[in-house]
SEVO-210296 format. One record per residue (C-alpha): residue in one letter; x, y, z. Coordinates in pm, whole numbers, padded with zeros to 5 digits, always signed. Layout:
<nodes>
aXYZ
...
</nodes>
This chain:
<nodes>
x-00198-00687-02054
x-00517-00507-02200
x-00767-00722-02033
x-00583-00642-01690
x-00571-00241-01777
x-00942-00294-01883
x-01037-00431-01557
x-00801-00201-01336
x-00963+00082-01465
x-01317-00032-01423
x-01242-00090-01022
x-01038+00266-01038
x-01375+00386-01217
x-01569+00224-00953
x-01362+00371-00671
x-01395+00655-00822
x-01809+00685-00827
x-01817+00473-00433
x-01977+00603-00166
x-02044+00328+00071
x-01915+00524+00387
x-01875+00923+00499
x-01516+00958+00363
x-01660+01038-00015
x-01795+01347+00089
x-01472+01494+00194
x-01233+01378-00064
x-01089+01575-00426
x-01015+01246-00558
x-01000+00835-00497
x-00658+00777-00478
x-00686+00410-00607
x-00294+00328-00746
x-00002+00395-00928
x+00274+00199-01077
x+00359-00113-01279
x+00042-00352-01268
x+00288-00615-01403
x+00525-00617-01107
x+00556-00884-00860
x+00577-00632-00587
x+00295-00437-00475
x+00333-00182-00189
x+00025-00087+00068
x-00032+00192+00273
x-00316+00281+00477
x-00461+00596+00343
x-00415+00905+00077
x-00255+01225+00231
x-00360+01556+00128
x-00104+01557-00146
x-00241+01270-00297
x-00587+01378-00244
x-00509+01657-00409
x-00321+01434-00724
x-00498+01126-00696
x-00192+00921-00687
x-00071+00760-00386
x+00278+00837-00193
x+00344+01183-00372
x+00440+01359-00102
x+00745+01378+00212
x+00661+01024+00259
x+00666+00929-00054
x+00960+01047-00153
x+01125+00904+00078
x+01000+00573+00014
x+01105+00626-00349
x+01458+00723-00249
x+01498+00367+00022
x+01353+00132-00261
x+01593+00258-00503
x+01879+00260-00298
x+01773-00100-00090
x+01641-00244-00424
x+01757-00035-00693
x+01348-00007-00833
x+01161+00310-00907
x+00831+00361-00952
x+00788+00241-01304
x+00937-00090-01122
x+00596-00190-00840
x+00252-00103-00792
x+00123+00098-00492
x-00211+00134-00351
x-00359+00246-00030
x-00610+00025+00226
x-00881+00338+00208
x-00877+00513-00140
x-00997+00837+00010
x-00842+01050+00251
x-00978+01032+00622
x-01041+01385+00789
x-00713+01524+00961
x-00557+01253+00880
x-00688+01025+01121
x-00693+00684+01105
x-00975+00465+00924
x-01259+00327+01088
x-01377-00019+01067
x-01654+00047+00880
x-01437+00257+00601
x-01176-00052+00616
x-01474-00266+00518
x-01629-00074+00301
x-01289-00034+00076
x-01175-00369+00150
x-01304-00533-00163
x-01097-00299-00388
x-00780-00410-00299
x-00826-00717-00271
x-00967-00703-00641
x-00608-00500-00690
x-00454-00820-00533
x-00663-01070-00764
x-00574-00888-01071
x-00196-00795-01044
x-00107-01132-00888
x+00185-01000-00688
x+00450-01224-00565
x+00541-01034-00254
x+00344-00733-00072
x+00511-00524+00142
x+00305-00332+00385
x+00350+00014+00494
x+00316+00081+00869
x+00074-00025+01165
x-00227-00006+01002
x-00174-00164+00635
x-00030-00454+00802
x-00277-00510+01008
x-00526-00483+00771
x-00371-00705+00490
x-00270-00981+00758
x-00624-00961+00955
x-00405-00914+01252
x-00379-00712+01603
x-00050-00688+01681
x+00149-00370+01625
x+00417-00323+01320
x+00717-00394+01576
x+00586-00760+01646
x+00495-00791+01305
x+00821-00652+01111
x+01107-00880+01075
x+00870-01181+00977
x+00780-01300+00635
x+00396-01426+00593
x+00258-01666+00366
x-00130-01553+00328
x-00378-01573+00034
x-00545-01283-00069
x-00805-01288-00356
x-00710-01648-00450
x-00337-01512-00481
x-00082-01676-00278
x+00187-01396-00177
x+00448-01321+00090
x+00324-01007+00303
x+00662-00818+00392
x+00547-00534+00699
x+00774-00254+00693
x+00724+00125+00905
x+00528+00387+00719
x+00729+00593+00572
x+00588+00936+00758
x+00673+00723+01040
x+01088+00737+00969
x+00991+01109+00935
x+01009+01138+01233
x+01179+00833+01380
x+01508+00889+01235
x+01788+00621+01256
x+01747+00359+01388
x+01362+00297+01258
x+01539+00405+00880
x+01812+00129+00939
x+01533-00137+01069
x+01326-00032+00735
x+01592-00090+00494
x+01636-00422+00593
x+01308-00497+00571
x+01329-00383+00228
x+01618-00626+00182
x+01433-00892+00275
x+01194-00804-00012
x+01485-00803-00251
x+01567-01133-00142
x+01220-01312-00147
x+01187-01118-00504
x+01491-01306-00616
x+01303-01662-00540
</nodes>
């Protein structure tokens, strides 16, 4: 358990000090995760908000409290109870999207987050973490609903895509209903 806080917080140090792309300049903090590094579920989003610029811990505001509310009530976990990291550890102008080059430029750290938590399920928050983690093109609703086998940093895990949270924002219904069963699926492959 030392050894893997020891090497956590050399990557978060590392995050910390990067600038390999333009997204550095702009950012308060590197928002590089939160949460229990012993868990076998680790959650991914695709970027830090200005909240969590602003706190350097990922899903701290609307969206993340909403997220914190469906896993509890779908899974009956808090936060103590996963990990939770973001694609890009620093927050993209306006909120836009990542560009390739930023993707690739953070891609090693969560994969390294992968390698040293050892997860036995991910579940991926919205369009863009999900394609990311699964090297894929097609959109969250062709990718929801499924269950993927990948390796990730010599890890074998399942990769669970769900909706991003800010998504069911503003979605509503029937997008909330589709992501709680998503997150019963997780409870089920966590049971395995």
């Amino acid at each position: 358990m030392e050894k893997l806080i020891s090497e956590l917080s050399s990557l978060a140090a590392e995050a910390s000090a990067c600038a390999s792309c333009r997204l550095f300049s702009g950012r308060k903090n590197a928002v590089f995760g939160d949460g229990n590094c012993l868990s076998p579920l680790f959650l991914i989003g695709e970027a830090p908000g200005r909240e969590e610029d602003a706190q350097g811990i990922p899903f701290v505001g609307r969206s993340g409290k909403l997220l914190d509310k469906l896993l509890t009530e779908e899974i009956g976990i808090t936060r103590a109870d996963y990990y939770i990291a973001n694609i890009i550890k620093c927050r993209p102008p306006e909120n836009r999207n990542p560009l390739p080059d930023e993707v690739e430029s953070c891609r090693h750290f969560i994969t390294e987050q992968i390698r040293l938590i050892k997860p036995k399920v991910i579940l991926t928050l919205g369009n863009f973490a999900s394609q990311a983690v699964l090297e894929s093109k097609e959109g969250i609703t062709k990718l929801r609903e499924r269950v993927f086998d990948i390796v990730i940093g010599n890890v074998k895990v399942k990769v669970v895509p769900t909706y991003h949270p800010s998504y069911i924002l503003r979605a509503g219904g029937m997008a909330m209903a589709e992501m709680r069963s998503d997150m019963i699926r997780v409870k089920k492959l966590l049971r395995q």
